[in-house]
C-alpha positions as CSV (number, residue, x, y, z in Angstrom):
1,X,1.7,66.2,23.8
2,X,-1.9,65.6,22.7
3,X,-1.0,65.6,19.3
4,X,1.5,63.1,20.0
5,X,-0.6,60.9,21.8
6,X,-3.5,61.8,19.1
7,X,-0.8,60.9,15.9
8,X,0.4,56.9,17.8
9,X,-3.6,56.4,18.1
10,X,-4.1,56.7,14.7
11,X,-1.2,54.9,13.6
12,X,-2.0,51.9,15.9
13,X,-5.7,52.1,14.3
14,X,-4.5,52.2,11.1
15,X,-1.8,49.2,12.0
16,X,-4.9,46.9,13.3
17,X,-7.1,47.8,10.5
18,X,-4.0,46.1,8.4
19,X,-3.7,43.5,10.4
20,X,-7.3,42.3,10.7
21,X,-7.9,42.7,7.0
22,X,-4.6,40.3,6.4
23,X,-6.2,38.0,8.8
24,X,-9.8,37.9,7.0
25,X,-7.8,37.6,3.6
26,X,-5.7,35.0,4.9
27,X,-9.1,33.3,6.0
28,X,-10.6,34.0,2.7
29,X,-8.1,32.4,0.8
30,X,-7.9,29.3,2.9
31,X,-11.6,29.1,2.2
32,X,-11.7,29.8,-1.4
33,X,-8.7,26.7,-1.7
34,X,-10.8,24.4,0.7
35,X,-13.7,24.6,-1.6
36,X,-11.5,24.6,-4.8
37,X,-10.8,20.7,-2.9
38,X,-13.5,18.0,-4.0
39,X,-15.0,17.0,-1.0
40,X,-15.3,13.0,-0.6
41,X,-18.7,12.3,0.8
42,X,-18.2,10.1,3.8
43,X,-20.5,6.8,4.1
44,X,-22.7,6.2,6.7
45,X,-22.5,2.4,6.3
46,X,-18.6,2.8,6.3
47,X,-17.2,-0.2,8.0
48,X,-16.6,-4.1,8.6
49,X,-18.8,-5.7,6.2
50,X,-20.3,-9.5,6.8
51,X,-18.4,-11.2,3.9
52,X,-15.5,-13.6,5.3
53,X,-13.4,-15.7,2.9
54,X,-11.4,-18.6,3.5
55,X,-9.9,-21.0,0.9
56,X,-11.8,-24.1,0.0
57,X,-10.1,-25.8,2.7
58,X,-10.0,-23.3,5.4
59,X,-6.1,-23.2,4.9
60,X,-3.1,-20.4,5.2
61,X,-4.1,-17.8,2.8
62,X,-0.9,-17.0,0.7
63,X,-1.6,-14.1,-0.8
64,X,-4.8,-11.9,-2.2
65,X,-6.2,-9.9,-4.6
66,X,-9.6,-8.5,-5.9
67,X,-10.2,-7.3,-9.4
68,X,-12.0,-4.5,-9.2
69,X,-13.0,-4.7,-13.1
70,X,-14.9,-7.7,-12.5
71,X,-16.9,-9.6,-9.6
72,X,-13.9,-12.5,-8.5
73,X,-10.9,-12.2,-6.6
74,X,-8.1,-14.3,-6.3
75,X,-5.8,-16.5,-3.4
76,X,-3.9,-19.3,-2.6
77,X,-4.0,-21.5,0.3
78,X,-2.0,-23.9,2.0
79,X,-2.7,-26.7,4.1
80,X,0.0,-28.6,5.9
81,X,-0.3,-32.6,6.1
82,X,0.8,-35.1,8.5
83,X,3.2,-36.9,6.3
84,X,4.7,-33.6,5.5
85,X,3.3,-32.2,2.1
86,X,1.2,-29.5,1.8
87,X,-2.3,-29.5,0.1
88,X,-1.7,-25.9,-2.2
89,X,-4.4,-24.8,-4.1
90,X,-4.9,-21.3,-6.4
91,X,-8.3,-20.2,-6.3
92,X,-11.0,-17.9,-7.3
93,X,-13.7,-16.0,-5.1
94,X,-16.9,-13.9,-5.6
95,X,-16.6,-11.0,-3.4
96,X,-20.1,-10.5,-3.1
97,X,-20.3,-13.8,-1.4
98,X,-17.0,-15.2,-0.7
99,X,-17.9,-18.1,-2.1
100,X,-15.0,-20.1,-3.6
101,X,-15.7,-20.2,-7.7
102,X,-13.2,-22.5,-8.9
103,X,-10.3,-24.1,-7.8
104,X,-7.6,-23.6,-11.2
105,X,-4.5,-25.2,-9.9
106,X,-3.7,-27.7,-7.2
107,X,-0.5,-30.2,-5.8
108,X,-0.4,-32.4,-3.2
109,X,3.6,-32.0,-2.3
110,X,5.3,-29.7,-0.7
111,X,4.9,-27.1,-3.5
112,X,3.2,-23.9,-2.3
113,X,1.1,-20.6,-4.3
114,X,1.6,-17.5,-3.5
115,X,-0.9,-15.1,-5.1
116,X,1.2,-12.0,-6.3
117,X,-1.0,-9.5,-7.9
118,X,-4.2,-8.6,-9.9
119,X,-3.2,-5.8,-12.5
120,X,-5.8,-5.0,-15.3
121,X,-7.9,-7.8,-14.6
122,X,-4.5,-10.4,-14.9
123,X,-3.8,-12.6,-12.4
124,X,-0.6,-13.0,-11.2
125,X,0.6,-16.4,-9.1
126,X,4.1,-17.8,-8.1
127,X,4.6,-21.5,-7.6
128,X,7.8,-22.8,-5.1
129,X,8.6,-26.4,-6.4
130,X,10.6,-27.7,-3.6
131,X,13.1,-30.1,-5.4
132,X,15.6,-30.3,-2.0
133,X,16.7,-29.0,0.8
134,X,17.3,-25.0,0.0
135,X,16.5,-26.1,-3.7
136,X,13.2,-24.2,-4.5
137,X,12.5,-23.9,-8.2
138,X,10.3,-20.6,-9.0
139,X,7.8,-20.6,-11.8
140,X,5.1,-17.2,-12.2
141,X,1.9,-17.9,-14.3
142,X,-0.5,-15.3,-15.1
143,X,-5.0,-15.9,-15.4
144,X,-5.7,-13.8,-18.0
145,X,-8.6,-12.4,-17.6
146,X,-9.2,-13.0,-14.0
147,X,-12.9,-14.1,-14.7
148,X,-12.2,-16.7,-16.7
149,X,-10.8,-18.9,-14.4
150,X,-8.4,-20.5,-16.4
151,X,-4.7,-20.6,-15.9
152,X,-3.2,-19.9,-19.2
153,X,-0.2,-18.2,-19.9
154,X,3.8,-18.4,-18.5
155,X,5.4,-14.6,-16.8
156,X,9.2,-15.1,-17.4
157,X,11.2,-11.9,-15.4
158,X,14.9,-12.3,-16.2
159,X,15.5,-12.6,-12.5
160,X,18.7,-14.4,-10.7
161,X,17.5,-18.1,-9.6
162,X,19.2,-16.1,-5.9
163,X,16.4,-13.8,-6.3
164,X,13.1,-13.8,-5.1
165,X,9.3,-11.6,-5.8
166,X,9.0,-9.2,-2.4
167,X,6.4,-7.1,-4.2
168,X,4.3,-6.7,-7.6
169,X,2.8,-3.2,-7.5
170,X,-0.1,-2.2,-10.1
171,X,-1.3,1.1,-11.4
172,X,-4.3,2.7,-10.8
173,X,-4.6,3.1,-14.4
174,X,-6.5,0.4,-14.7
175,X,-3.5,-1.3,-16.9
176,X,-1.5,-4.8,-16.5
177,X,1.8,-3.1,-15.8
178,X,3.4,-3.5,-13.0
179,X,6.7,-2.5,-11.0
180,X,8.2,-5.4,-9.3
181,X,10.8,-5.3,-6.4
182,X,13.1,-8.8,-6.1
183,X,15.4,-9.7,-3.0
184,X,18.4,-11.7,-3.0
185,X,18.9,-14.6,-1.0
186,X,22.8,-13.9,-1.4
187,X,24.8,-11.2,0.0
188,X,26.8,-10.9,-3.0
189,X,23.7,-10.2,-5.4
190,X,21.6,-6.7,-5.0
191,X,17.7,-6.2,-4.9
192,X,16.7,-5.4,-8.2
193,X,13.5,-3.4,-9.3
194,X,12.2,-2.9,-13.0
195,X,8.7,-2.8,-14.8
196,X,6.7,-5.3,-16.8
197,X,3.2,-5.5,-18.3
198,X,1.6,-8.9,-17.8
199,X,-0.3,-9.2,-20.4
200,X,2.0,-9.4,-22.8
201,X,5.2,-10.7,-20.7
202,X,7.5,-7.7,-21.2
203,X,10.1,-6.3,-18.6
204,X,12.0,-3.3,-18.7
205,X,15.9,-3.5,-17.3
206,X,16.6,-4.8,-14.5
207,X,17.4,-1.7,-12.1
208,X,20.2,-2.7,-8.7
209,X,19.7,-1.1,-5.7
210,X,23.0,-0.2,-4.7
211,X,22.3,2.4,-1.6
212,X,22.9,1.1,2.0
213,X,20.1,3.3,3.0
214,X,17.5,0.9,1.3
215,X,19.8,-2.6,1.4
216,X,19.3,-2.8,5.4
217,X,17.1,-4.4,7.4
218,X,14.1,-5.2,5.7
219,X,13.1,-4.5,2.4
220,X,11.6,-1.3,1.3
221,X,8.0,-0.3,0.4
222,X,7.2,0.6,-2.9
223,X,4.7,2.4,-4.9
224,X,4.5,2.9,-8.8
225,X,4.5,6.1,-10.5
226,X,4.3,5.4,-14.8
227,X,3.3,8.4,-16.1
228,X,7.0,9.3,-14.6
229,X,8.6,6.2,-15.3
230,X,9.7,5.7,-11.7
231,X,9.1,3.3,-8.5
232,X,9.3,5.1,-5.5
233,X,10.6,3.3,-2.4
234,X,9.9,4.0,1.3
235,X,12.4,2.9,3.9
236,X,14.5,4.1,6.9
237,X,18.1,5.2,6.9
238,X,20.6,2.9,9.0
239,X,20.9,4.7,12.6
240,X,21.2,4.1,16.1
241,X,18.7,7.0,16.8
242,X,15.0,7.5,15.9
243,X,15.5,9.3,12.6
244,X,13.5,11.0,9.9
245,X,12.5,8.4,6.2
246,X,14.4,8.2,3.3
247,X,12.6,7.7,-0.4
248,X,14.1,6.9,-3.2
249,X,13.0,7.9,-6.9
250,X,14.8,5.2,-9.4
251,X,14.0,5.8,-12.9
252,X,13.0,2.4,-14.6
253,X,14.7,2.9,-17.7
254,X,17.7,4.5,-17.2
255,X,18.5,3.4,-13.3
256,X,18.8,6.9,-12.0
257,X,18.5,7.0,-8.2
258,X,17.5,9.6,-6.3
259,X,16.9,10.0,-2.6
260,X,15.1,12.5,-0.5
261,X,14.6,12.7,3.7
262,X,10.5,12.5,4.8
263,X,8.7,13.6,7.2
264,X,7.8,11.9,9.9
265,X,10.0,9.6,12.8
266,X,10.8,6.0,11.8
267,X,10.5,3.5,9.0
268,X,8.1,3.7,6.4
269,X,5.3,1.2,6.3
270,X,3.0,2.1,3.5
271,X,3.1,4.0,0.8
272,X,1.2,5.3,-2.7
273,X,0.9,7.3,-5.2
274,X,-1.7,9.4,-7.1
275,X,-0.3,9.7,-10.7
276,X,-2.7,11.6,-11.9
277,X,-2.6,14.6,-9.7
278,X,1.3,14.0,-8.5
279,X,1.0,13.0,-5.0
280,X,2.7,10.5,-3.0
281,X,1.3,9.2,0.7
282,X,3.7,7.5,3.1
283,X,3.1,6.5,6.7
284,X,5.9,5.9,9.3
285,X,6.5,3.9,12.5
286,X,7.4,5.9,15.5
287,X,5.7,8.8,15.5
288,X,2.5,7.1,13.9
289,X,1.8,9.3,11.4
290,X,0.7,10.0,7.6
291,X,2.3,12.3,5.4
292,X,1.6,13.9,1.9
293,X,4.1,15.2,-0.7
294,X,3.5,16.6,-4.1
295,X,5.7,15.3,-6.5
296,X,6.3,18.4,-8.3
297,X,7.6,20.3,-5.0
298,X,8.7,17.8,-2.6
299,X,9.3,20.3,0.0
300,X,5.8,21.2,-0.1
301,X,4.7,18.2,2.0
302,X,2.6,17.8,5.0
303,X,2.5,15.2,8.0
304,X,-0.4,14.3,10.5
305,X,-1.3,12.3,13.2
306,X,-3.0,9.2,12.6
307,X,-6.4,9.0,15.5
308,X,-4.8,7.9,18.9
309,X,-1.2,9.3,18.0
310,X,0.9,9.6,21.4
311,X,4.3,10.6,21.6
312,X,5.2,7.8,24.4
313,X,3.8,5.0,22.0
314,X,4.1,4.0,18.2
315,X,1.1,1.3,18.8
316,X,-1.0,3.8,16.5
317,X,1.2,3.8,13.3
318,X,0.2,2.5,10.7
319,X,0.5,-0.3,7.8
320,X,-0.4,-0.7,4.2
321,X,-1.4,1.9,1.8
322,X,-3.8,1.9,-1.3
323,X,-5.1,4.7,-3.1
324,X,-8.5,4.4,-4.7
325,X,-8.4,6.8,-8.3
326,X,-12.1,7.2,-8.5
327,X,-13.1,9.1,-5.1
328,X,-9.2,10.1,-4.8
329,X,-9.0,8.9,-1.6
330,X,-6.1,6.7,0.1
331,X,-6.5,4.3,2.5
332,X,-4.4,3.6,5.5
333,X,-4.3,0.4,7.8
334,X,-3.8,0.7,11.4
335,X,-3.8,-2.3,13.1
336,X,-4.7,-0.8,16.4
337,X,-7.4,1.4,16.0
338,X,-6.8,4.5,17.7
339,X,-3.8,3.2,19.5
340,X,-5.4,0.8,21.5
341,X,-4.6,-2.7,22.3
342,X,-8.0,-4.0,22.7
343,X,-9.9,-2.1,20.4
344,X,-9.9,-4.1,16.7
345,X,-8.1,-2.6,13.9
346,X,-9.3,0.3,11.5
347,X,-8.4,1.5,8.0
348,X,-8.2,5.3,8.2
349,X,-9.6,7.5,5.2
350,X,-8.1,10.3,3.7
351,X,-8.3,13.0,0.8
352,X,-5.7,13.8,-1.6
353,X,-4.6,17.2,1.3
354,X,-4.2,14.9,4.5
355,X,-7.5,16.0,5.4
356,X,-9.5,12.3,7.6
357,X,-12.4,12.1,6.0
358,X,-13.5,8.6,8.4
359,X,-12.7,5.4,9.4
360,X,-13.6,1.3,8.6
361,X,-13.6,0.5,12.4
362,X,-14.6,-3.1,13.3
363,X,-11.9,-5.0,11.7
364,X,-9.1,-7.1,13.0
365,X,-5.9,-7.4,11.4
366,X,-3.5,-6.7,14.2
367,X,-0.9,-9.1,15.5
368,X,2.4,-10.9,14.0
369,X,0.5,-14.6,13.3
370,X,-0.3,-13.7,9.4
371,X,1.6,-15.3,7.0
372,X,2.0,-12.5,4.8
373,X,2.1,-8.4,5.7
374,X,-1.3,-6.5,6.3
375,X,-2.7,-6.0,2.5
376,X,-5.6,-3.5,1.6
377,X,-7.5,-5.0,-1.5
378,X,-9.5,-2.9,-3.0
379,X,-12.1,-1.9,-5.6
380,X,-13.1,1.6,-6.2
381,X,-16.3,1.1,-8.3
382,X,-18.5,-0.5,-6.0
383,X,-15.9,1.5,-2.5
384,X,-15.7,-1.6,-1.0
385,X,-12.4,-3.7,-0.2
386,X,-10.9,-6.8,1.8
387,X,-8.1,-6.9,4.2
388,X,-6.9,-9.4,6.5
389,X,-8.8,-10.9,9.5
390,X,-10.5,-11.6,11.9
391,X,-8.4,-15.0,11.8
392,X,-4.7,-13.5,10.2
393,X,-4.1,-17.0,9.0
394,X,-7.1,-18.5,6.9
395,X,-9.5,-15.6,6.5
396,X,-9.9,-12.4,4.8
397,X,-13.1,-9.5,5.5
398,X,-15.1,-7.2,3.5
399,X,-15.5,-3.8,4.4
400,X,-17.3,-0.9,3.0
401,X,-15.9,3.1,2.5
């Protein structure tokens, strides 16, 4: 009987002896691929910084950008008149300053700018010619460089007069192309996406988005992925219930569509992509979280909880993505930091494994007053970046990272 008892001893010694060296390898391993990660070195002076920018005259912003391959950025602004025109002007800032450099286009109408996109150093602006009542003529004009301040050449997408720029994506190449995401203002024409370079006013086809899954409701997010040919849309499957993301892969050439089910609860409300290393960042609504896929092995992906997450609540979720290619790091709006009404708005920072590596607190971008949706501006060289606030109408604020 001693034996017996003597024989399960050893075998349970031997059986924990197996099981704690599993645990130390397991440990090992998830050390050795930690360290394998570069590690961003956070910024003590990471936060709001002091430079405000408002249009020369202090108007509705309509649209920003920063070029991070030079000191300017670029918006438009809109002031409304008593006689009914609007005062619309396209302009150039310092971001050091904020100071307004030049003022390259202007109308006294009711013409409006909208400032589209900055994509290797070319500007990228849309003027609304209002020639009657639901008669807007469309015309896109491109600065080329940004830094010259000089509005010289025409952009010409072969898009239906019933459709209308949602979205101009860059690279983080560093290049002038773009993917571009129009919406109808008919029912009986689809969204179309497709790719151009601005520089040199080329287009790919024009690619309709047929499924009902990204047709709904409003439009989707996108993110550009060239080195795969492909814009990748974020959006929410038509439901009654609270259900999981769709995302759709449509290849710019050829128009094949592919769609996958996230992670996460809700729709998607910002989303980017890494090219270089593959991986694609999405945030949703309702469960207020950030997730991470690699692109090569979708399943693979991870989601976490943005700071202040709670079940009962989706005031946490957050907005607009950006992905900075330098210090590989991608950078997530919330509105209400940590969930809280009264407690500004932050811009959460993470690395390329989901891994919150800090936060911009002191901003204020939260509210439905702004004339346009929550943009992240940013420029990787110098890890600084605008967004908008602390007034959602006229002004936009510096931060640091």
């Amino acid at each position: 009987m001693k034996t017996h008892y003597l024989f399960l001893e050893v075998c349970l010694t031997k059986l924990r002896l197996k099981i704690f060296v599993l645990v130390l390898l397991s440990f090992l391993l998830r050390t050795a691929e930690a360290s394998s990660q570069p590690r961003f070195i956070s910024n003590p002076n990471a936060g709001a910084g002091d430079v405000i920018v408002q249009g020369k005259d202090g108007g509705l912003i309509f649209g920003f950008e920063i070029d991070p391959n030079s000191t300017e950025g670029l918006l438009c602004e809109a002031v409304p008149n008593s006689d009914g025109t609007v005062s619309a002007k396209v302009e150039t800032f310092n971001q050091a300053t904020g100071k307004i450099i030049r003022v390259l286009s202007k109308s006294e109408s009711q013409d409006d700018f909208i400032a589209l996109d900055v994509a290797g150093s070319v500007g990228l602006i849309e003027r609304e010619h209002v020639k009657g009542i639901f008669n807007i003529q469309r015309t896109f004009h491109v600065i080329d460089p940004l830094a010259g301040n000089k509005i010289n050449g025409r952009w010409t997408p072969l898009i239906d007069a019933k459709q209308i720029i949602n979205q101009v994506k860059h690279t983080s190449d560093g290049s002038s192309n773009v993917a571009v995401y129009a919406l109808s203002v008919s029912t009986k024409v689809n969204p179309v996406v497709f790719r151009s370079n601005l520089a040199d006013n080329s287009f790919g086809p024009l690619i309709e988005i047929t499924n009902p899954d990204f047709t709904v409701e409003g439009p989707p997010v996108i993110a550009f992925d060239p080195p795969r040919n492909q814009a990748i849309l974020g959006h929410n499957m038509p439901s009654e219930f609270i259900v999981p993301p769709v995302i759709g892969f449509v290849d710019l050439t050829t128009g094949n569509f592919e769609e996958v089910t996230g992670l996460g609860l809700g729709v998607i409300n910002g989303i980017a992509v890494d090219s270089e290393d593959g991986i694609l960042c999405t945030d949703t609504s309702f469960d207020s979280a950030v997730q991470f896929y690699e692109l090569s092995d979708f399943n693979s992906g991870v989601s976490v909880l943005l700071p202040g997450a709670n079940p009962q609540t989706s005031t946490a979720s957050g907005a607009d993505i950006e992905f900075d290619p330098i210090n590989k790091l991608f950078l997530v709006a919330q509105p209400f930091s940590d969930g809280k009404l009264d407690n500004g708005s932050s811009i959460q920072v993470y690395d390329l494994v989901g891994n919150l590596v800090e936060s911009i607190d002191g901003l204020n971008f939260q509210g439905g007053d702004n004339v346009f949706p929550i943009h992240i501006a940013l420029n990787p060289n110098r890890r600084t970046g605008f967004v908008n606030g602390p007034d959602l109408t006229t002004e936009i604020q510096s931060f640091n990272y």
